[in-house]
C-alpha positions in Angstrom: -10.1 43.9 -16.5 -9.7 40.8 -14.9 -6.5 38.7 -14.8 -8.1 36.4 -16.4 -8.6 38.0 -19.7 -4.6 38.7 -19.5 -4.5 35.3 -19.1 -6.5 34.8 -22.6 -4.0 37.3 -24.2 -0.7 35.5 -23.2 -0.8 33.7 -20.2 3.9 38.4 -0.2 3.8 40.5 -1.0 6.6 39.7 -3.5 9.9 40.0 -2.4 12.3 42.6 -4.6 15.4 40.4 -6.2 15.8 42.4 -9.3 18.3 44.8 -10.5 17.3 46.5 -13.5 20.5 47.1 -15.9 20.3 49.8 -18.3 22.9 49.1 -21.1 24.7 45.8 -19.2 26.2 48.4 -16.5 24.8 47.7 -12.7 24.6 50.3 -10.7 24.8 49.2 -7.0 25.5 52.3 -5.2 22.0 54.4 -5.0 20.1 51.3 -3.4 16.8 51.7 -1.0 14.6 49.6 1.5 13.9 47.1 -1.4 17.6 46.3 -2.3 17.1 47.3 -6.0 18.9 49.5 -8.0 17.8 51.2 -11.5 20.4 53.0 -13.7 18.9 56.2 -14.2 21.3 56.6 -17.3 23.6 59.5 -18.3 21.3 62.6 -17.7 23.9 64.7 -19.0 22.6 62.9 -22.0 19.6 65.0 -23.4 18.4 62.4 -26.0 17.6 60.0 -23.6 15.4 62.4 -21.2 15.1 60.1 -18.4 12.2 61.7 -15.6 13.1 59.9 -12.4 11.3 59.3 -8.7 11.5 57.0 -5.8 9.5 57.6 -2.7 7.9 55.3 0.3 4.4 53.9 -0.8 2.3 50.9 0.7 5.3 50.3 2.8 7.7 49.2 -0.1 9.7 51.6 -2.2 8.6 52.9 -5.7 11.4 53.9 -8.3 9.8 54.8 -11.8 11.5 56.0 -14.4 9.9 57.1 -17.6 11.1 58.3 -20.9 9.8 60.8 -23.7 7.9 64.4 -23.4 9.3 66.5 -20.2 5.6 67.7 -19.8 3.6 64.4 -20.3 6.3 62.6 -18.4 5.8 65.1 -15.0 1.9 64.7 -15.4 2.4 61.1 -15.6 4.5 60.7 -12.8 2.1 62.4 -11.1 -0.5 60.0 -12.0 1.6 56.9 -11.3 2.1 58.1 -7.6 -1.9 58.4 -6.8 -2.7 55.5 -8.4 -0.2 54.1 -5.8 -2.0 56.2 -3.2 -5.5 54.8 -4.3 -4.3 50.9 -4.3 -3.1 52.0 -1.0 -6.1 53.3 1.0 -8.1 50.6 0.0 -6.0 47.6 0.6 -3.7 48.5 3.1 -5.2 46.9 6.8 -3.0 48.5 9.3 -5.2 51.4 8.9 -8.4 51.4 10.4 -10.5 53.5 7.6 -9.0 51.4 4.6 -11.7 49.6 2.8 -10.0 45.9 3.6 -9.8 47.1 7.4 -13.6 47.7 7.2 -14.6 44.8 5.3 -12.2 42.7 7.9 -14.0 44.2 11.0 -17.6 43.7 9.8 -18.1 41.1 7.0 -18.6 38.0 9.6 -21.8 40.8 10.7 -23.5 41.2 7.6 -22.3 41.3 3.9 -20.0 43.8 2.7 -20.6 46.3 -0.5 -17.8 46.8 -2.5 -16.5 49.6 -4.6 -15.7 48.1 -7.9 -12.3 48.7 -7.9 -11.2 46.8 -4.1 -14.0 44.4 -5.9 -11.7 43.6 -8.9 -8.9 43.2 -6.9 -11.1 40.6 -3.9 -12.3 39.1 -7.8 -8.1 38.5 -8.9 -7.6 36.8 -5.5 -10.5 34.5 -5.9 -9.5 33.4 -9.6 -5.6 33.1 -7.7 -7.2 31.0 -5.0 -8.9 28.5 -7.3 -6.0 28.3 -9.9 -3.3 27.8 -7.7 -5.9 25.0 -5.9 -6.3 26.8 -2.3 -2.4 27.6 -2.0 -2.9 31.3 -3.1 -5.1 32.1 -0.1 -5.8 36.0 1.2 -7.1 34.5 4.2 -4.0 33.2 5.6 -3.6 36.5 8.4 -5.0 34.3 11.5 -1.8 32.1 10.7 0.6 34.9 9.9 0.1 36.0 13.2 0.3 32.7 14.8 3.5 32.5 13.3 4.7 36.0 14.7 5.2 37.8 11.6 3.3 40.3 12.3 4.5 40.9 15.8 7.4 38.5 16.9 6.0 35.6 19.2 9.3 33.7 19.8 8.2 30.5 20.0 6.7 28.0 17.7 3.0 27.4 18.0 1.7 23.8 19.1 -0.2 21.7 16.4 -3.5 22.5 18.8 -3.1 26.5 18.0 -2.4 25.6 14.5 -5.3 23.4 13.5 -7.8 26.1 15.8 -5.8 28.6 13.8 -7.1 26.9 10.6 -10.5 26.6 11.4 -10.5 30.1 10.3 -8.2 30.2 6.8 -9.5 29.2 3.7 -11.3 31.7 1.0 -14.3 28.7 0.3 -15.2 30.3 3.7 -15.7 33.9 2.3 -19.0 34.2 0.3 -19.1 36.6 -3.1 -22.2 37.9 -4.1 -21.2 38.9 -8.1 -25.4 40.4 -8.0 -24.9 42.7 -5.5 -21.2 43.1 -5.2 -20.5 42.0 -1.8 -18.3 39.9 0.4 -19.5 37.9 3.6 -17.2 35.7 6.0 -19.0 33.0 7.3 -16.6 33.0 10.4 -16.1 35.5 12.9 -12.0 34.5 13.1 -11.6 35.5 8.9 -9.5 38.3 8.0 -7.7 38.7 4.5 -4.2 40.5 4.0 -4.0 41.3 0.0 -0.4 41.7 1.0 0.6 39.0 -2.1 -1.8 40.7 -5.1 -2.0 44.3 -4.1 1.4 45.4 -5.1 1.1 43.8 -8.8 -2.7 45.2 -9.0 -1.1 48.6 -8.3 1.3 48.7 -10.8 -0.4 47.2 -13.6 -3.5 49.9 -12.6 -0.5 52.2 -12.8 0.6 52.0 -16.1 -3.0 51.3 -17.5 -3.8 54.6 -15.8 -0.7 56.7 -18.0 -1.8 54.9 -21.5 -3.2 58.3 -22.6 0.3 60.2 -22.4 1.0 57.5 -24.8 4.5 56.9 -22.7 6.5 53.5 -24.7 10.0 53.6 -22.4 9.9 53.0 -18.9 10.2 51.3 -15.5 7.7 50.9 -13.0 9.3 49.3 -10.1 6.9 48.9 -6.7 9.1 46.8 -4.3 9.9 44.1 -6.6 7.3 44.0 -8.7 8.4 45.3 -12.3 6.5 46.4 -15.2 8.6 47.3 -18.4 7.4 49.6 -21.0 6.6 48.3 -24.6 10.1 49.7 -26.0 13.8 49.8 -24.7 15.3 53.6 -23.4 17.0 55.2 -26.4 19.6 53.7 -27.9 18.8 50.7 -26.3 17.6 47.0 -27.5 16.1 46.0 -24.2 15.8 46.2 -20.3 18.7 44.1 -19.2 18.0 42.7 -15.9 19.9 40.5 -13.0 18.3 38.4 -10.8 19.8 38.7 -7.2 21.3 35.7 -5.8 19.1 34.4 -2.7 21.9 33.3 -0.8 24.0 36.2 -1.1 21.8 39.3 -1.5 24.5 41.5 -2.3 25.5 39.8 -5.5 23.6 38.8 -8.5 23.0 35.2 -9.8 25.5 34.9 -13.2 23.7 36.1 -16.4 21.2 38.8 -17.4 17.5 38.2 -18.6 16.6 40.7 -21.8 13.0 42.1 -21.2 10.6 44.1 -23.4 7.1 45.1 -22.5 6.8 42.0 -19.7 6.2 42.4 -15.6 8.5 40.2 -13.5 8.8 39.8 -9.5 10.1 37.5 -7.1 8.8 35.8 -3.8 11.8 34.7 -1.7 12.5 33.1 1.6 15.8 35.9 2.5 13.9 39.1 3.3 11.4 37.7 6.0 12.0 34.9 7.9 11.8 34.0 11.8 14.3 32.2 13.6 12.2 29.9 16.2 14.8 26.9 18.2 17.7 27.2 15.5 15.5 27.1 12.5 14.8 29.4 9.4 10.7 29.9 9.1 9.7 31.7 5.8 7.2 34.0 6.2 5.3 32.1 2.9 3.0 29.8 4.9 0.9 26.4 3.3 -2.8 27.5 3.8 -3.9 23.8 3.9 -1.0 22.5 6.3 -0.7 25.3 8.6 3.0 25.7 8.2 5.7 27.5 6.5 7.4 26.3 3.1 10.7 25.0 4.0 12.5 23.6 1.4 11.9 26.4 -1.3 14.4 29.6 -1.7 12.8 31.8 -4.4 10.8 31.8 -7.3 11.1 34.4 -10.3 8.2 34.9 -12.5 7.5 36.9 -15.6 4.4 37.7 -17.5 2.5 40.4 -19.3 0.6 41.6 -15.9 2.8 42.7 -12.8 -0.8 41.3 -10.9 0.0 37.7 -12.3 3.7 37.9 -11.5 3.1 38.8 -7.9 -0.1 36.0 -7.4 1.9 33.3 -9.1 5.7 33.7 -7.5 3.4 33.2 -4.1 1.4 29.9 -5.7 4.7 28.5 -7.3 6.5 28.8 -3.5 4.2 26.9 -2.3 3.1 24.4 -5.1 6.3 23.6 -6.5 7.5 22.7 -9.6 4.9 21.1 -11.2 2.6 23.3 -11.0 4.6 25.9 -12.9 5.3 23.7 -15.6 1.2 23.6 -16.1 1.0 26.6 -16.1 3.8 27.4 -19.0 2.6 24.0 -20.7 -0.8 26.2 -21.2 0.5 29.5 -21.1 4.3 29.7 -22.5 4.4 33.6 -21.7 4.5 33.1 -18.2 7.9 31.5 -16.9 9.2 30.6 -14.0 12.6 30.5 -12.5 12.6 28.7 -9.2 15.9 28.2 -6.6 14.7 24.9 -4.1 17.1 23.8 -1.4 18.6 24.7 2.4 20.5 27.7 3.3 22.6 25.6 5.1 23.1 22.5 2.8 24.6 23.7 -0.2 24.3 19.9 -2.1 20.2 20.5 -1.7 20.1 23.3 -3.9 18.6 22.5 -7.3 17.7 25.4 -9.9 14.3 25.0 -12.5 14.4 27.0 -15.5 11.2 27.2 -17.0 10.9 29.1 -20.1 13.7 30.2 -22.7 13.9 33.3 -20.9 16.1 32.3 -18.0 18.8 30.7 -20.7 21.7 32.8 -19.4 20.8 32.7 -15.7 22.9 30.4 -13.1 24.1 30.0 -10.0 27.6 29.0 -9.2 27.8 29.6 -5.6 25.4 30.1 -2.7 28.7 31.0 -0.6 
């Protein structure tokens, strides 16, 4: 199912600044590569029967924590972790036999077949693309690497290498045959990174994967990108959740959101970032300029689909403001919170709050 039909129902790669809070108590001490923490609860506690694992997967961290049947929970874990693993091996281009890396090194040759699950996800970044009008763009690897974030250049690249560099971004240059299920560049340069969609497509193929062990309380957490379960742990009303502060990532912005069955994720500016002459590059660049976003922080997004959290935190970065409030105007279940400004200026920095959900979120200090 496409992302479009969740966005009938309700409706950077982001970059982790959650903490999930089970029962308003943070737990900062067992933290991983993703700075986020989830309270595994009192396992003492056998009512609550928490089944617990974190491990490295399409380099990010997975925690997921699941809650109910001993057996079905093991079988599910199980299950979570290769649909991870499947996600992976097709989308992931720094290896050479992945179905993206293939596609990338012979699609400007002659058109590329599909399986139909890498063409579902190709499918999510094409609606993305044309929603977000050309700012949620898969094709923008030519300027990541321009930019050095990929491997470091230390310098920052002339307008000339930027406007060759474009020549060859832009998915209206990648042709999608829906009859035959296949993808054609029509430039040899092209090369797509589903670095900003493939995390949330995993974990929403995830949990649709574990429906049959009829699971209702849990986490899925893949670097950020959050799904929670259609009921709270035991004895619990809700996932309580804090939203790290982007200017301090060791402390949390003041107020906790209250989640049930929703996905949330966050693309920020304080994870990855360049340094180029004495100035801060975000590694979230504008397709259609060439050039990193430099006057946005982070932008915090929740929605039914962890997919349409992880595409629209990258589209909001770089559209701004208005263009979240269209899409809450036409679809109130996804909201936006979104943290503009300098790291250096604290008078720039100006909050949105889009959607009731954020009501309790604020932000005293950046220092």
């Amino acid at each position: 199912m496409r992302i479009k039909e969740h966005f009938i129902k309700i409706i950077a790669y982001a970059i982790p600044a959650l903490i999930v809070i089970v029962g308003l108590v943070i737990i900062l001490g067992r933290v991983k590569h993703n700075d986020i923490s989830i309270n595994k609860v009192d396992v003492n506690n056998q009512s609550f029967s928490p089944n617990y694992r974190s491990y490295p997967i399409m380099g990010t961290w997975a925690e997921v924590t699941l809650y109910g049947n001993s057996e079905n929970l093991n079988f599910a874990q199980d299950e979570i972790y290769k649909a991870f693993e499947k996600i992976n091996d097709i989308c992931n281009r720094f290896e050479s036999d992945s179905e993206l890396s293939k596609l990338n090194s012979s699609a400007a040759d002659k058109p590329f077949n599909c399986s139909p699950l890498f063409w579902d996800i190709l499918l999510n970044a094409k609606y993305f693309y044309k929603l977000s009008n050309g700012a949620f763009d898969v094709t923008i690897t030519p300027l990541m690497k321009l930019w050095g974030f990929y491997r470091k250049q230390n310098k920052i690249p002339s307008e000339y290498e930027i406007k060759i560099c474009l020549e060859n971004v832009g998915l209206d240059k990648v042709v999608f045959d829906e009859s035959k299920r296949t993808v054609f560049f029509k430039r040899k340069g092209l090369q797509i990174d589903l670095g900003g969609i493939a995390k949330g497509y995993a974990v929403d193929y995830a949990f649709k994967t574990i429906k049959k062990y009829k699971i209702e309380a849990g986490v899925i957490n893949l670097g950020g990108n959050i799904r929670f379960f259609p009921k709270p742990p035991p004895e619990k009303e809700f996932y309580s959740v804090g939203v790290r502060n982007p200017f301090q990532k060791t402390k949390l912005m003041n107020g906790v959101l209250h989640l049930i069955n929703q996905s949330l994720a966050t693309s920020g500016d304080y994870e990855r970032f360049i340094i180029l002459n004495g100035q801060r590059y975000a590694h979230i660049i504008n397709p259609k300029t060439g050039y990193p976003v430099k006057d946005m922080v982070s932008v915090t997004v929740i929605s039914d689909s962890a997919l349409c959290c992880d595409a629209l935190s990258t589209s909001v970065f770089l559209n701004g403001k208005n263009f979240a409030e269209k899409i809450n105007k036409k679809y109130p279940g996804i909201q936006f919170l979104i943290v503009k400004g300098y790291h250096d200026n604290s008078d720039s920095v100006e909050i949105y709050k889009i959607g009731k959900a954020w009501s309790e979120i604020a932000l005293k200090s950046i220092y």
